[in-house]
Structures are given as C-alpha cells and as structure tokens.
C-alpha positions in Angstrom: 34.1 -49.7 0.4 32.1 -51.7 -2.5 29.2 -51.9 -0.4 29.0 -48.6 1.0 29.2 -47.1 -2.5 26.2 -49.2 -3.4 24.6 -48.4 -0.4 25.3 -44.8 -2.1 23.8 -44.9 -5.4 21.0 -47.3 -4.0 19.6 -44.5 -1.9 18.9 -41.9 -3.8 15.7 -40.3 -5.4 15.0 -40.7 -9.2 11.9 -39.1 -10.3 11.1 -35.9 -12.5 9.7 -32.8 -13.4 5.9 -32.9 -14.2 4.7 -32.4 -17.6 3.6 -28.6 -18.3 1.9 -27.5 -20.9 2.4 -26.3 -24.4 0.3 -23.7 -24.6 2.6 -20.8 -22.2 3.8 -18.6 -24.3 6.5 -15.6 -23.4 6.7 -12.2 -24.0 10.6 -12.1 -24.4 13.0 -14.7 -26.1 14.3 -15.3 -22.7 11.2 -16.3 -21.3 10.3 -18.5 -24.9 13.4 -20.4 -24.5 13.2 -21.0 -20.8 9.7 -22.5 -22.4 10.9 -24.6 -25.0 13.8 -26.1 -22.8 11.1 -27.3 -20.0 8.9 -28.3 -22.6 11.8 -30.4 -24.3 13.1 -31.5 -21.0 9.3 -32.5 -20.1 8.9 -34.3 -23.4 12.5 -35.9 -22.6 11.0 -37.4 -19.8 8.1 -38.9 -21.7 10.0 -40.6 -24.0 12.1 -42.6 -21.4 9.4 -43.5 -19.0 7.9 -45.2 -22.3 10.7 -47.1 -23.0 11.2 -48.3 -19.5 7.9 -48.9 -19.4 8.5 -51.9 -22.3 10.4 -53.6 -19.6 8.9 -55.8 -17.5 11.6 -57.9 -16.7 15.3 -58.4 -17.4 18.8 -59.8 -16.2 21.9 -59.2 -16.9 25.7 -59.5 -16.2 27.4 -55.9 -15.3 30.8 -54.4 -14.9 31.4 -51.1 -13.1 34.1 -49.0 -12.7 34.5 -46.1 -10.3 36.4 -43.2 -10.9 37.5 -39.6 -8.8 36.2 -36.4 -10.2 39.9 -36.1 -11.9 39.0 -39.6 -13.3 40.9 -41.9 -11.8 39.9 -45.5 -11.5 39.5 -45.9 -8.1 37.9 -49.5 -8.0 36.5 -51.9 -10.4 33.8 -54.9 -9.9 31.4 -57.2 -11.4 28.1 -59.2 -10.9 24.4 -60.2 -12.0 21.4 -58.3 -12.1 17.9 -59.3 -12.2 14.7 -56.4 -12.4 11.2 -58.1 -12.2 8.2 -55.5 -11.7 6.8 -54.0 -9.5 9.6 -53.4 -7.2 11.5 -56.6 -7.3 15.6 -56.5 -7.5 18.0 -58.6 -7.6 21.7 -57.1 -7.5 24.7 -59.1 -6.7 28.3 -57.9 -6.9 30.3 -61.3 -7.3 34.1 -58.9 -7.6 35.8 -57.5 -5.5 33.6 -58.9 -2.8 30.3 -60.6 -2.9 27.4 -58.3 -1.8 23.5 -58.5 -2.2 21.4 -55.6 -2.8 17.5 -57.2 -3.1 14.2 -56.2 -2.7 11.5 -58.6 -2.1 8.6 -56.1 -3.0 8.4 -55.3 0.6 11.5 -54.4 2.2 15.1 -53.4 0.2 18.0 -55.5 2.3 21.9 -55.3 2.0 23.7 -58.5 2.8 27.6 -58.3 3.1 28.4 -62.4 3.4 32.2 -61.2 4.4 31.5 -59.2 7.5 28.0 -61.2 8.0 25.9 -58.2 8.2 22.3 -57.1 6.8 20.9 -54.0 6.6 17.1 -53.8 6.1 14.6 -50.8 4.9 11.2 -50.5 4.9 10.7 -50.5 0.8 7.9 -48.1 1.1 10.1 -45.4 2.5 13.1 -46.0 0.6 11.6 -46.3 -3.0 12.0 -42.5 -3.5 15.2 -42.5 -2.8 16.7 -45.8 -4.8 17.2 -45.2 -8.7 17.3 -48.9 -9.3 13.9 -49.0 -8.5 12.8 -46.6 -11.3 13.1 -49.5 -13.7 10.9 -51.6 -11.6 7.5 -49.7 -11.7 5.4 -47.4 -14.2 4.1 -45.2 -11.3 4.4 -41.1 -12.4 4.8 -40.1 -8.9 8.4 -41.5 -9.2 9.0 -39.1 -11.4 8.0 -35.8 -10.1 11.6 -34.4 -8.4 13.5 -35.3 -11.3 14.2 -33.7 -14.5 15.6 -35.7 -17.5 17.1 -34.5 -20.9 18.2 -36.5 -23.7 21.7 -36.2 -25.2 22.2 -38.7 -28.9 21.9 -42.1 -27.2 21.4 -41.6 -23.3 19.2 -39.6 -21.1 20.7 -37.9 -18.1 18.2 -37.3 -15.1 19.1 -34.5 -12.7 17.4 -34.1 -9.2 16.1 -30.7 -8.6 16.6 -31.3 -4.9 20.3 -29.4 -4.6 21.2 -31.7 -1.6 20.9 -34.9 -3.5 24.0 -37.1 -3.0 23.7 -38.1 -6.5 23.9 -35.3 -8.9 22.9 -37.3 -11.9 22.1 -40.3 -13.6 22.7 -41.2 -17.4 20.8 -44.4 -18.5 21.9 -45.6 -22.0 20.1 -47.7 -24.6 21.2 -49.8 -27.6 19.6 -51.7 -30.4 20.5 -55.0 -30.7 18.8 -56.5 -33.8 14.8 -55.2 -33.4 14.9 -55.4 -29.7 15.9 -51.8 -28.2 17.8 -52.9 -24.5 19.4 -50.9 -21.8 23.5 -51.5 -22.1 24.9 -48.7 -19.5 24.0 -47.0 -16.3 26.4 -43.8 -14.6 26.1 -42.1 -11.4 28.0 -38.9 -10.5 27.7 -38.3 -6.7 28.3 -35.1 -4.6 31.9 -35.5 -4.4 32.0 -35.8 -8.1 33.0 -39.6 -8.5 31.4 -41.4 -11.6 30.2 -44.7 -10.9 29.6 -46.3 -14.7 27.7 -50.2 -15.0 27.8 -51.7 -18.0 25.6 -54.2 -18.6 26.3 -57.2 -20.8 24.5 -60.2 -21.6 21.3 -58.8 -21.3 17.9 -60.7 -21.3 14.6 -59.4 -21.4 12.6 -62.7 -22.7 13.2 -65.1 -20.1 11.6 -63.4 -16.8 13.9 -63.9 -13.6 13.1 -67.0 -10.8 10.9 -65.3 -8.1 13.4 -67.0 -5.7 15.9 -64.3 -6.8 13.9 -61.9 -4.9 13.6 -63.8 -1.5 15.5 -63.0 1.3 15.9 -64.8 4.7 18.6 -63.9 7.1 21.8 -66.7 7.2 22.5 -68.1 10.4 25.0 -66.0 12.6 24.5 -63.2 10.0 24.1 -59.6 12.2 20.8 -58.2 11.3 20.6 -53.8 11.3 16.8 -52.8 11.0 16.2 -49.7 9.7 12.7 -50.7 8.8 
C-alpha cells in the first residue's frame, strides 16, 4: 500500500494559472470580484514560486500520516528527503517499509527492496505530472494548469484539470530564526484521503551528495520500464 500511495501523489501535475493582467476591469461587481480573486490567486502564485525559488537544495527528515476522507488514520510512516535542482530527488520511506522514490535528472524510478521491483519513467514525460518536482526547478511552464491561493501560513494549489487524482496540495512554510524553510506538505486525492508530511530537521545549507541521486538496478531486482 505505502508504495502505491506514493506512486499516487508522485504522479500528478502541479503547475498554475498564468499571470493576467491588472488592467480588466468589469462592468458589474460580479464580474470585478471574479477579477480581483484571479488577480489575487495569480499574485498568490507569484509569491510562492519566489520562495521556492530561494531553494536550491535541501534535506530533510519527514513523517506522514494518511487519513480517510472521515479522517481516520489509516497508515503512518517515516523517512529522508533530499531535493537538489534541476530535477534531482531523493525520497526514501525507511517505516513501514523501505521504498525509494529518485530521480537522477533523467529518468524518475521506484524501488520496492521488499518485493525487489523497480519501476522506471522517462522524467521528461512524467515531470508534469509529479508535485515533488515543483520544488526542483524555476521553469513557469510548470505552473500553467495550476492555480494556487494563500491561506495565513500555507498555500493550497488546485489543478484546474477536474480529472486530476490529486485535488489539492497545501505546502507550508515556517521561520526558523532569519531563515524562512518549508515544514509541511498535504495531498487530498480523488477519494478524499489526506496525505500530510511533515518535515523535520530540515537543511538548506549543506547541499545533498550527488550520489543520493544515482540509481542502478540491485542484482535480482525486477525491472518495469515505462520509459
């Protein structure tokens, strides 16, 4: 189950609505608040591609919980993971089971040690459709099918594409000192189950070992290409 649900929230599109211009103005209040929430939303946007756009680099330890749309826990886990741009992960779930999600720049693989089976994808095709990867590159075009809105201290990005399995992503920020780091991501799916990481011990000085982002396929291990 742990790593089809990353599989999951892995492969899904994060990008966002262009920016429009100021200058529209309605001939209705309808039509001038329909304005001013696109424009806010747009503006939303901005501000969180600049902040992400700070990061270069980071690791961290995470926790995640998964819950039913009533809000049940239905499974919890832990791990590491490393974010090196452009397009360079490293996720590792170390509980319940071990599982690698990485992303050598070129191709995005999921290792699963326990039933020894890989998955690869060709990175290319698969970037617009993996939200992890939003934090690994400062290219707009990654964010023209999203929309995001801020709330106080987190900023929720909806797809505009109804059929998304993923219905929304809230990435949260906290200030540590002078240093302003990410501390929380949370995925609602289709089915309505909330997927919330929390990051902890997080480190964006000491830029991750390019080794992290190297994969080669274990002896015996099954390989699935989807590339």
């Amino acid at each position: 189950m742990q790593m089809k649900f990353l599989k999951k929230i892995m492969l899904v599109s994060l990008t966002s609505l262009p920016l429009v211009s100021i200058a529209a103005v309605s001939s209705t209040d309808g039509e001038t608040q329909l304005n001013a929430k696109v424009i806010q939303i747009s503006a939303d946007k901005q501000v969180l591609m600049e902040k992400l756009a700070k990061l270069s680099f980071f690791t961290a330890d995470f926790s995640q919980k998964i819950l039913s749309d009533s809000g049940q826990l239905l499974q919890q886990g832990a791990g590491k993971l490393a974010i090196s741009k452009p397009n360079l992960v490293h996720w590792q779930t170390t509980e319940p089971d071990e599982t690698f999600i990485i992303s050598d720049g070129e191709t995005l693989w999921f290792y699963d040690p326990f039933i020894e089976q890989t998955t690869a994808y060709d990175l290319a095709k698969s970037i617009h459709n993996t939200p992890i990867l939003l934090l690994t590159s400062n290219d707009e075009s990654l964010w023209q099918q999203y929309s995001v809105q801020k709330t106080a201290e987190s900023f929720v990005i909806s797809p505009l594409n109804e059929n998304s399995q993923i219905k929304s992503l809230t990435v949260s920020f906290t200030e540590v000192g002078q240093q302003e780091q990410l501390s929380e991501f949370s995925f609602v799916d289709a089915t309505g189950q909330v997927s919330s990481i929390l990051l902890e011990k997080f480190d964006a000085n000491v830029k991750p070992a390019q080794s992290l982002f190297d994969f080669s396929l274990p002896q015996g291990v099954r390989l699935e290409d989807k590339r």
